[in-house]
C-alpha distance (Angstrom), angle and dihedral (degrees) to the residues before:
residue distance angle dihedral
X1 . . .
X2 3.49 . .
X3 4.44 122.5 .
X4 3.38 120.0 -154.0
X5 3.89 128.5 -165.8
X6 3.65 131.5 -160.8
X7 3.83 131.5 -155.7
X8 3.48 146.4 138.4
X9 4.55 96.9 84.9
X10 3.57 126.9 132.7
X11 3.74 143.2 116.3
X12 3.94 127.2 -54.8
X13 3.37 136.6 157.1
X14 4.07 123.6 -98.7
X15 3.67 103.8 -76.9
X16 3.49 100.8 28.3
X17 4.21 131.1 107.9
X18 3.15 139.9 -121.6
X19 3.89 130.4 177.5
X20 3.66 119.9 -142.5
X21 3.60 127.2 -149.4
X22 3.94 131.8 -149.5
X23 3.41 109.6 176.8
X24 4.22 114.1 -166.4
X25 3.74 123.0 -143.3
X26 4.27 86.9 -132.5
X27 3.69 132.9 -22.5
X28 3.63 111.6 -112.5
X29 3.83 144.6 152.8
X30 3.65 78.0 -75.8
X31 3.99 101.1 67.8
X32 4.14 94.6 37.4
X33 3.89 70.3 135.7
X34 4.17 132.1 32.5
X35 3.92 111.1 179.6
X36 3.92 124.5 -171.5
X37 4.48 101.0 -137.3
X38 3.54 119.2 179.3
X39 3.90 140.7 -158.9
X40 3.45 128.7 -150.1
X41 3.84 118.0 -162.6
X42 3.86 113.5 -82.0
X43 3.45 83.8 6.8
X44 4.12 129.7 107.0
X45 3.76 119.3 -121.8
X46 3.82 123.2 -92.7
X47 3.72 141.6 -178.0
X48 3.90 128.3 -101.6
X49 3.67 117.2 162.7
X50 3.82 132.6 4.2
X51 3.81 132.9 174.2
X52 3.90 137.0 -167.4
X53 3.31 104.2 -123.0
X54 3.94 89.4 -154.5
X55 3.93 93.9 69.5
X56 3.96 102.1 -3.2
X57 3.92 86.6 -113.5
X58 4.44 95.6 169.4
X59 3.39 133.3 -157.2
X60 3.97 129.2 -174.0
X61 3.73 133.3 -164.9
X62 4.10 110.5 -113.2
X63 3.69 90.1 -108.1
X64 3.66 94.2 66.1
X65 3.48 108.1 21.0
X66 4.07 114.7 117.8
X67 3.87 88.5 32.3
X68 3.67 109.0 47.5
X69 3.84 123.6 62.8
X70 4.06 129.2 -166.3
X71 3.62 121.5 -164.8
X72 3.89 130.9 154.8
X73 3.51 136.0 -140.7
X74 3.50 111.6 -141.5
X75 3.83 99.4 -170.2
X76 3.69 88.3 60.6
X77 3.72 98.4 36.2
X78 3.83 90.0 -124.0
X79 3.71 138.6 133.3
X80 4.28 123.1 -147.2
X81 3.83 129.5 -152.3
X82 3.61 107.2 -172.2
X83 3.48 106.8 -170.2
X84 3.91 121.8 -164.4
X85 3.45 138.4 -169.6
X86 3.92 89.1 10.9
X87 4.19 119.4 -161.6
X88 3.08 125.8 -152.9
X89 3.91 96.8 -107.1
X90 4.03 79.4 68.2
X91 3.88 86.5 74.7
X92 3.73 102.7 117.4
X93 3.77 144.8 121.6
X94 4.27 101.9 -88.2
X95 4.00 117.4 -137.6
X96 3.43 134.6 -169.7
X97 3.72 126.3 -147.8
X98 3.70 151.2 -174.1
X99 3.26 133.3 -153.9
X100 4.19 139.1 152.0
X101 3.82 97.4 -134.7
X102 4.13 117.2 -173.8
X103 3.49 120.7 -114.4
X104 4.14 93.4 -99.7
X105 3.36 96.9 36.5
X106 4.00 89.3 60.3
X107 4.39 83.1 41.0
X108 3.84 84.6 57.3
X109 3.90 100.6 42.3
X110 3.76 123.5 7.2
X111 3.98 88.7 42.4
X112 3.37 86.7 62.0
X113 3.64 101.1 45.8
X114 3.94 89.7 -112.8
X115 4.18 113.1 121.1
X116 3.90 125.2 -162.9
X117 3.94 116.3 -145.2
X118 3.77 88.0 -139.7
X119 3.39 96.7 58.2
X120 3.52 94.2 73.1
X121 4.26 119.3 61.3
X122 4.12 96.1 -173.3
X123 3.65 127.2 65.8
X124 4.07 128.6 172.6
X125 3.57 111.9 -149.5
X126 3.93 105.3 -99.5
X127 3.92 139.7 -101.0
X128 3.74 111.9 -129.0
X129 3.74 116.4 -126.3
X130 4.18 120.3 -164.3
X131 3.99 121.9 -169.4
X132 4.13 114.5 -163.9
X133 3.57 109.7 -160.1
């Protein structure tokens, strides 16, 4: 079983950063791949970043690539998501997850900056992240 622990949320203004943490309780075969999803309010829960954590190959969803940035640390078995110039559509409770996706099943969805729910089996339990304009 694998834990996973999210911090880092809070409140900024539009424009601002903030840099989320997900720290893993061990990197196995079971988190080849941590993702950051988020979930808006009456909305459904979608994929923005993921990384292998073998090489720290990325991949971002459309809507936040250019702004947001994952990285890991491998020493301290944590993933980032730095995420700059924030909107206010970026409001959303933040998730990290873990998942060992196959080789064509990250050809046919994290290469093209699309991410499946059920392709992850560990979830922390969010950090809440507010944008004012």
């Amino acid at each position: 079983q694998v834990q996973l622990v999210e911090s880092g949320g809070g409140s900024v203004q539009a424009g601002g950063s903030l840099r989320l943490s997900c720290v893993a309780s061990a990197f196995t075969s079971s988190t080849k791949y941590i993702a950051w999803f988020r979930q808006a309010p009456g909305k459904e829960r979608v994929g923005v970043a993921a990384i292998y954590t073998g090489d720290g190959a990325t991949y971002y969803a459309d809507s936040v690539a250019g702004r947001f940035t994952i990285s890991q640390d491998n020493a301290k078995k944590t993933v980032y998501l730095l995420m700059n110039s924030l909107k206010p559509e970026d409001t959303a409770m933040y998730y990290c997850a873990a998942g060992r996706l196959d080789v064509p099943v990250v050809a046919a969805t994290l290469a093209y900056g699309r991410f499946r729910q059920v392709d992850f089996a560990y979830w922390g339990q969010g950090t809440q992240v507010t944008v004012s304009s």
